[in-house]
Rosetta silent file (secondary structure, phi, psi, omega in degrees, C-alpha in Angstrom):
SEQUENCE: XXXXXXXXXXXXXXXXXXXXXXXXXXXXXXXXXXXXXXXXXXXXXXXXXXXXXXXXXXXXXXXXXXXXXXXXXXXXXXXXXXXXXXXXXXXXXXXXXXXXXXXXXXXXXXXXXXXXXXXXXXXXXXXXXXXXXXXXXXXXXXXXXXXXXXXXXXXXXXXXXXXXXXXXXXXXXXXXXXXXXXXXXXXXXXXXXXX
SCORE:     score description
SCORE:     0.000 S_00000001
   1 L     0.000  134.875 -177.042   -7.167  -30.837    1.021 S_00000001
   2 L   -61.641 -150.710   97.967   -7.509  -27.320    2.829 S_00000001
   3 L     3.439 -101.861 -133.110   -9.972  -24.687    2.379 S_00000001
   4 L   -63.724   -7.414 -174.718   -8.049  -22.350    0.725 S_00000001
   5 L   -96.912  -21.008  172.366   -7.161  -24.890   -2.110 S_00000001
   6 L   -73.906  -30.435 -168.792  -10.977  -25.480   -3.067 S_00000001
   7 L   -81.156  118.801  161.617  -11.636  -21.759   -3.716 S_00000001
   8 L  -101.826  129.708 -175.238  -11.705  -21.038   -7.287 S_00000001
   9 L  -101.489  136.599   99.929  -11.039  -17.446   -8.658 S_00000001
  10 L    34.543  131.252 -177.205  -12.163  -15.268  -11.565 S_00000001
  11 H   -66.551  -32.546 -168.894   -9.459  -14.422  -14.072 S_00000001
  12 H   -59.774  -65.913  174.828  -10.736  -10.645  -13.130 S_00000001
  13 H   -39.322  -87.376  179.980   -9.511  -11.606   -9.188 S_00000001
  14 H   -11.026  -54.616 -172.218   -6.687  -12.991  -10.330 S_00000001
  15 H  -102.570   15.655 -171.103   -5.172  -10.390  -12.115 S_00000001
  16 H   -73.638  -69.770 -172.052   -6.837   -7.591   -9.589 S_00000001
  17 H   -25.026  -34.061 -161.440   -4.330   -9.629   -7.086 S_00000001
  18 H  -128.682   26.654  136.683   -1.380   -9.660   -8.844 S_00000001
  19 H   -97.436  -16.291  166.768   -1.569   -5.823   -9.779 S_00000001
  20 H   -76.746  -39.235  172.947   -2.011   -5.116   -5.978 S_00000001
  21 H   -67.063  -73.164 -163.671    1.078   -7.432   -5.460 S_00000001
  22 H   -61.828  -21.657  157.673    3.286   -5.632   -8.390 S_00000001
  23 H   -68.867  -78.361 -177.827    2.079   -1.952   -7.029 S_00000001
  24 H    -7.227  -74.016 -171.884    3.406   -3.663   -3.536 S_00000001
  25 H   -54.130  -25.375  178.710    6.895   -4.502   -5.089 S_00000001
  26 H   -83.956  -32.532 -173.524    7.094   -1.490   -6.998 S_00000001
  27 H   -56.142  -55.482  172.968    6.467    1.121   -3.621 S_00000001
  28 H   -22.930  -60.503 -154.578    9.176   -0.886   -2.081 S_00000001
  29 H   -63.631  -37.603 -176.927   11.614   -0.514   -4.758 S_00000001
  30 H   -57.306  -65.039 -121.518   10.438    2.912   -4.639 S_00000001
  31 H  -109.238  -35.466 -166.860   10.218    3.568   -1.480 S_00000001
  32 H  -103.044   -0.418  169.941   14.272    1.769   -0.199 S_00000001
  33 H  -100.415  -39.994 -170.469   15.545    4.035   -3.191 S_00000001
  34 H   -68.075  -56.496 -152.607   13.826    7.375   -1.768 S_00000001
  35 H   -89.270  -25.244  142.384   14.760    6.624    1.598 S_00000001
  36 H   -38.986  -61.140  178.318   18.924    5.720    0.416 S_00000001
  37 H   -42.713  -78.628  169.524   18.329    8.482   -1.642 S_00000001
  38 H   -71.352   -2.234  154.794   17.856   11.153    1.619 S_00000001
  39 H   -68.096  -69.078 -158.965   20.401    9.325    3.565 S_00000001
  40 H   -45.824  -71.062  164.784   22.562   10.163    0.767 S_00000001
  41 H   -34.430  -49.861 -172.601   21.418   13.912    0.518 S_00000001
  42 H   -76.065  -53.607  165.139   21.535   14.334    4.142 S_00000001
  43 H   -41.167  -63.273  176.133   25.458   13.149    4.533 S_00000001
  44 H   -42.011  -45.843 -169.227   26.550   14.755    1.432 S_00000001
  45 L    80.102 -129.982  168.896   24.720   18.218    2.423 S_00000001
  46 L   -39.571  -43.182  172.763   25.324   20.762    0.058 S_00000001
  47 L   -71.860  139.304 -168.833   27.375   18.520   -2.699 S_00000001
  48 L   -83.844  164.481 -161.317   24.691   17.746   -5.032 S_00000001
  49 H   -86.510    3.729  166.876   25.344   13.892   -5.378 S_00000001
  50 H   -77.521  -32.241 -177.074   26.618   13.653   -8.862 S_00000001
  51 H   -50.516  -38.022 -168.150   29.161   15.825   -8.244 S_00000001
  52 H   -61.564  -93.966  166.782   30.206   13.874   -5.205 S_00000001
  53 H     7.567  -43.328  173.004   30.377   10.503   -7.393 S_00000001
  54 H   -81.781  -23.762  169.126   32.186   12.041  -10.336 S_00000001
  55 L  -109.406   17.932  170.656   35.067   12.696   -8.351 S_00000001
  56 L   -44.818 -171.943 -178.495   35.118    9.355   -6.564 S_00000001
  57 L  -108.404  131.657 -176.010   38.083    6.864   -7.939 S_00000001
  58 L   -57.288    7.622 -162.186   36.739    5.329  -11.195 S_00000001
  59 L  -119.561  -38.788  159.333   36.852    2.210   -9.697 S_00000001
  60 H   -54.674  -56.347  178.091   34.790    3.060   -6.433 S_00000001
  61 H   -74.349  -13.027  174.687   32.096    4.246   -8.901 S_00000001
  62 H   -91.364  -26.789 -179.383   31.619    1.009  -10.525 S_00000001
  63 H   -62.573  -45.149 -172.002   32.160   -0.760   -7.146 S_00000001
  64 H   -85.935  -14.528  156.165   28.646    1.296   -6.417 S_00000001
  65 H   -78.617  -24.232  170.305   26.805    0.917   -8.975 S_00000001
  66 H   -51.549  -39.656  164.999   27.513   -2.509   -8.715 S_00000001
  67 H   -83.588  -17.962  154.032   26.085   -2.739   -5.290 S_00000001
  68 H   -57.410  -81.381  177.100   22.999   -1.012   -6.325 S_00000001
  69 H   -13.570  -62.575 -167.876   22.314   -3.317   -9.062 S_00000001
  70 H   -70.691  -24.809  160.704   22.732   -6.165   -6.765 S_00000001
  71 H   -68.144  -13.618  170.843   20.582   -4.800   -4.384 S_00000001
  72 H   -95.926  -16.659  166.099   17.746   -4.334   -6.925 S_00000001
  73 H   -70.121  -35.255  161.895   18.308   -7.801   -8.124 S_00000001
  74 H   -51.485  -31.671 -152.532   17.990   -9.196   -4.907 S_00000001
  75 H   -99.481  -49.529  159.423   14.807   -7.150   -4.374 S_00000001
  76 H   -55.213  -56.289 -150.397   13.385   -8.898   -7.889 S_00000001
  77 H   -70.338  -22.714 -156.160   14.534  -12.013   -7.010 S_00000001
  78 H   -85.104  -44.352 -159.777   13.431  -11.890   -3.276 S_00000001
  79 H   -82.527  -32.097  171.714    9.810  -10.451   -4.799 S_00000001
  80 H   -56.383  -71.007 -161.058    9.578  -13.311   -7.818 S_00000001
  81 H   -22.793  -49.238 -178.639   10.441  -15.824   -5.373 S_00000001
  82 L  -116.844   61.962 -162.434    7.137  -14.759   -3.539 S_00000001
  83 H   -73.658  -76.585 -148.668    4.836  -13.881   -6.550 S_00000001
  84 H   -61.494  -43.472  131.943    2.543  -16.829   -6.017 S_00000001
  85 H    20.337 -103.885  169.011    2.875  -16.290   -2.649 S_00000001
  86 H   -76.966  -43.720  165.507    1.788  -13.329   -1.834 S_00000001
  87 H   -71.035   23.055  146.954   -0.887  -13.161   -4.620 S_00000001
  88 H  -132.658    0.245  141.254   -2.712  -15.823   -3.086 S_00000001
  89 H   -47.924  -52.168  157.529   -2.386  -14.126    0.483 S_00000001
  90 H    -9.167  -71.237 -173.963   -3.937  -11.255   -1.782 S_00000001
  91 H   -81.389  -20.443  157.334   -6.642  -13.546   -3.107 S_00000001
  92 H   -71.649  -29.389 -164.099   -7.764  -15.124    0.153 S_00000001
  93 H   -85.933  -34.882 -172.788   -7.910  -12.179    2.203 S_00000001
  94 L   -80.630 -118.141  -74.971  -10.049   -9.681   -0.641 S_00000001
  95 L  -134.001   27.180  147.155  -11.848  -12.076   -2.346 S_00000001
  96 L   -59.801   96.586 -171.958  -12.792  -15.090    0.160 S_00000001
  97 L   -44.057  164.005  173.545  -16.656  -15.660    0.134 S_00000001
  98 L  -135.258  164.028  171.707  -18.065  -15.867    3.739 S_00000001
  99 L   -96.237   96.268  144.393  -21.100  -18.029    4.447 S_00000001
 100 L   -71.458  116.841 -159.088  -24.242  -16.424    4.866 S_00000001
 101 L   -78.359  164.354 -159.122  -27.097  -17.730    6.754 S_00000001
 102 H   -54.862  -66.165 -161.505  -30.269  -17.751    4.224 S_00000001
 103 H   -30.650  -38.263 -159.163  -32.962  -16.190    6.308 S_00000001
 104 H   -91.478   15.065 -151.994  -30.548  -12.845    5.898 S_00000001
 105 L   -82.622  -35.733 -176.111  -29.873  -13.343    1.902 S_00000001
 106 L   -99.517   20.991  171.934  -33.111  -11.307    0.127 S_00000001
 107 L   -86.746  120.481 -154.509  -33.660   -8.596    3.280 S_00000001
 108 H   -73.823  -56.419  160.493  -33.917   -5.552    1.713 S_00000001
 109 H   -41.384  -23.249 -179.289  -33.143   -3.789    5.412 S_00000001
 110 H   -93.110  -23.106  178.504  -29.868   -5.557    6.203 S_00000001
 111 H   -71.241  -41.004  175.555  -29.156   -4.838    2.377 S_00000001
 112 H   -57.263  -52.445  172.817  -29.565   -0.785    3.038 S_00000001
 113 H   -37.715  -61.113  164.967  -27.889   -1.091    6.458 S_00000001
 114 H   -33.367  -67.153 -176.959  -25.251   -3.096    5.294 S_00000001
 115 H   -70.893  -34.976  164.497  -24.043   -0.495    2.184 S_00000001
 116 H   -57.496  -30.109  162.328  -24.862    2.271    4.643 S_00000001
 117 H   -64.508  -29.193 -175.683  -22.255    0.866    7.274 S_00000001
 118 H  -100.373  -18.461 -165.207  -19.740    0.347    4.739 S_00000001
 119 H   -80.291  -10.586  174.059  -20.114    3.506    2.656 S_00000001
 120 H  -122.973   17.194  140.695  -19.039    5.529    6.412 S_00000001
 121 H  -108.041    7.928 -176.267  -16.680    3.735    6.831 S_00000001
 122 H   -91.476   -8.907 -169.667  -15.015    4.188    3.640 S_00000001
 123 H   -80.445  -51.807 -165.202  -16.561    8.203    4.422 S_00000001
 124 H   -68.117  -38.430 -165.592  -14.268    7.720    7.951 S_00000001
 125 H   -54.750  -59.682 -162.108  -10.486    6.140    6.002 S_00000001
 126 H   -54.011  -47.450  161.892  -11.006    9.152    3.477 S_00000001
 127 H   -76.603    6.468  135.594  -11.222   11.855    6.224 S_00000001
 128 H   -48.729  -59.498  142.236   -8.421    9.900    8.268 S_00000001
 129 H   -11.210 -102.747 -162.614   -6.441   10.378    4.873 S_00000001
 130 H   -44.436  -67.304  169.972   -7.421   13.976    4.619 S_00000001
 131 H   -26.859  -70.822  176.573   -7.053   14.779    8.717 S_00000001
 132 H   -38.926  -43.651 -170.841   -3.602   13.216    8.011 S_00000001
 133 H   -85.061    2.193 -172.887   -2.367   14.876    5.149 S_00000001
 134 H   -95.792  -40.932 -174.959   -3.542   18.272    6.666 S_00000001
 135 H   -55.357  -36.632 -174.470   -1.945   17.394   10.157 S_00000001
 136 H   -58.332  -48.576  154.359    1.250   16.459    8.065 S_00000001
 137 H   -24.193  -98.478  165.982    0.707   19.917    6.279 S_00000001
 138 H   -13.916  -65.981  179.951    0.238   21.841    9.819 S_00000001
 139 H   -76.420  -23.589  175.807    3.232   20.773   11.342 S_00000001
 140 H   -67.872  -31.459  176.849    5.718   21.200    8.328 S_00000001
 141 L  -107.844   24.988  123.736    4.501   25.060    8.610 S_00000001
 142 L   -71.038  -14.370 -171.197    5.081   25.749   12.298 S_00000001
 143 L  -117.275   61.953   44.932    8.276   24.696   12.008 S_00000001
 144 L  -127.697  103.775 -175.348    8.795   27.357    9.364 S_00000001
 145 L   -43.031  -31.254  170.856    5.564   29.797    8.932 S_00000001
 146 L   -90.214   31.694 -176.066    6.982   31.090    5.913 S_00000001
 147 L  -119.511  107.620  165.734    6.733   28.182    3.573 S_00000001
 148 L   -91.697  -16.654 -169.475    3.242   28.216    2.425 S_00000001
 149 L  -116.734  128.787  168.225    3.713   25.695   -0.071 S_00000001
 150 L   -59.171   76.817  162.250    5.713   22.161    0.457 S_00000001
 151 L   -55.181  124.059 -167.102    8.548   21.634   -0.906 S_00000001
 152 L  -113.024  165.180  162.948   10.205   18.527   -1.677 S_00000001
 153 L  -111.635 -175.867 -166.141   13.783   17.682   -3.218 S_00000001
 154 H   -66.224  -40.848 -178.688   13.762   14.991   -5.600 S_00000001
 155 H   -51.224  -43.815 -168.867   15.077   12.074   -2.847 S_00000001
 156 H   -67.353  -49.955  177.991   12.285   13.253   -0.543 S_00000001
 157 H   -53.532  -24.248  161.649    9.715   13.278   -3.250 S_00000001
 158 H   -59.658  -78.485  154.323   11.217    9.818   -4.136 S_00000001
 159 H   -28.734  -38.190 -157.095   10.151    8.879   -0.655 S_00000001
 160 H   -73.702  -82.423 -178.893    7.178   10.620   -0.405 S_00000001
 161 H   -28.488  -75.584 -143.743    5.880    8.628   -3.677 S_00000001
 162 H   -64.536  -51.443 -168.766    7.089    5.202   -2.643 S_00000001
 163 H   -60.748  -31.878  176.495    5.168    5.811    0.970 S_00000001
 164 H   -87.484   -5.325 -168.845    2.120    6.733   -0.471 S_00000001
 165 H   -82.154  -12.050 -172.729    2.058    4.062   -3.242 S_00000001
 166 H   -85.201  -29.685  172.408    2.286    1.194   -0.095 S_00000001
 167 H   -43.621  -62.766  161.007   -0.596    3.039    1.314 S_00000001
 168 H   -50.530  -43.653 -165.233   -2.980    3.201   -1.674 S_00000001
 169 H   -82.442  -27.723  149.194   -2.307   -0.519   -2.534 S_00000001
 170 H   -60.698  -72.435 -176.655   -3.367   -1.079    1.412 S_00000001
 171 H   -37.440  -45.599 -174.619   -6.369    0.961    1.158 S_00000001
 172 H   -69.821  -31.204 -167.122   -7.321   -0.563   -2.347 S_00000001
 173 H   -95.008   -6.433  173.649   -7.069   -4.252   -0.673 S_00000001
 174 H   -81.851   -6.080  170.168   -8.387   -3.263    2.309 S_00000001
 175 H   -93.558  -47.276 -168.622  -11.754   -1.458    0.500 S_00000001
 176 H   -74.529  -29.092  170.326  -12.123   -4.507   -1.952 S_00000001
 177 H   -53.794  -69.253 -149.687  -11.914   -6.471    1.504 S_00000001
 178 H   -77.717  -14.859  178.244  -14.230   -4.733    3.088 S_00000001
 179 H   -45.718  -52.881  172.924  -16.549   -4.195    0.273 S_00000001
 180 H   -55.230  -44.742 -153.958  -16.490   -8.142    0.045 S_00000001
 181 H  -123.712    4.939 -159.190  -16.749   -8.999    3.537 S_00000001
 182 L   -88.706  -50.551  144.684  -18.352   -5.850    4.920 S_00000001
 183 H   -15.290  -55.586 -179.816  -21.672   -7.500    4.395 S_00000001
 184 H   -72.227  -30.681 -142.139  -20.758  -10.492    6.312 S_00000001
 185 H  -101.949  -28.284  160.524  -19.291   -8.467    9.268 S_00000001
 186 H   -43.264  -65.436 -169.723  -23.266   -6.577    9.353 S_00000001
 187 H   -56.458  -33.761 -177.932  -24.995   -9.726    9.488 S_00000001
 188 H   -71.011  -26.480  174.959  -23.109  -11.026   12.077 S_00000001
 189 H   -66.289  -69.266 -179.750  -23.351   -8.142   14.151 S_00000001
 190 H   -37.325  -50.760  170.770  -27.114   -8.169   13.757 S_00000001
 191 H   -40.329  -30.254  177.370  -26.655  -11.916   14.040 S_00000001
 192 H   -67.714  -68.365 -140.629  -25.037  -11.182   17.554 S_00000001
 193 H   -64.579  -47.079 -169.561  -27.590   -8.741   18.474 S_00000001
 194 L   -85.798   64.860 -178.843  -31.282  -11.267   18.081 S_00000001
 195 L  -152.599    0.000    0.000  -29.733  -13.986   20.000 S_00000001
């Protein structure tokens, strides 16, 4: 029997895991609709896209919803298929105990060290975040100085959404990771360092 089959989780884990998986499934859905969605807009141009659609052959329009549909079924089916799956990739990588040696378990310096090392680097994602979203900012208004404000159209904003919801659900398992394991990755460094 493996490892990973011995490790028992917390109903709390459990269901952290499989709301990090169902924000996952949802950005996607999100995110392949947004990104159709401004393919669509950008071909079309000008015709807004119901218009285009309504004068299609009534038969053509059903042909396309039809191929949506199947593509979002496919997208459930593809994402059931790897619930359990992926929500126990989920639950090994956040919430897998590490083995601590004893000597380090009650030092009150390695504990302050420790949460100071992890609290700058969660200080460093969030201004990588911020640095990003300003650089993203920055360049949409050189390339026209008179838009002080961002505009989106709904497909882009559709995009936009879906990209940032795969982010946040990286960030959240990658924080409860390190939050978990951040600890571990101190000692060992120290652990490197008196040897």
């Amino acid at each position: 029997m493996s490892e990973e089959k011995k490790i028992q989780y917390t109903l709390t884990q459990i269901k952290i895991a499989t709301a990090f998986y169902i924000l996952f499934i949802v950005a996607i859905i999100v995110t392949i609709t947004g990104f159709i969605w401004v393919i669509v807009d950008w071909l079309l141009g000008e015709t807004k896209i119901t218009q285009w659609l309504f004068s299609l052959n009534p038969g053509l329009i059903i042909m396309i919803f039809g191929l949506l549909f199947s593509g979002l079924f496919f997208i459930i089916v593809f994402s059931y298929g790897f619930f359990k799956r992926g929500r126990k990739r989920i639950l090994i990588w956040t919430f897998k105990a590490k083995e601590v040696d004893e000597k380090y378990i009650k030092k009150k310096a390695i504990t302050i060290i420790a949460f100071a090392f992890l609290v700058s680097i969660i200080i460093i994602v969030i201004g990588l975040v911020i640095f990003g979203g300003m650089l993203i900012y920055s360049i949409i208004i050189s390339i026209d100085p008179s838009q002080t404000v961002i505009t989106f159209s709904t497909s882009q904003l559709c995009l936009f959404i879906g990209i940032t919801l795969i982010i946040l659900d990286g960030l959240g398992i990658f924080v409860i990771n390190f939050i978990k394991n951040g600890y571990y990755l101190v000692l060992k460094l120290i652990g490197g360092l008196e040897k």
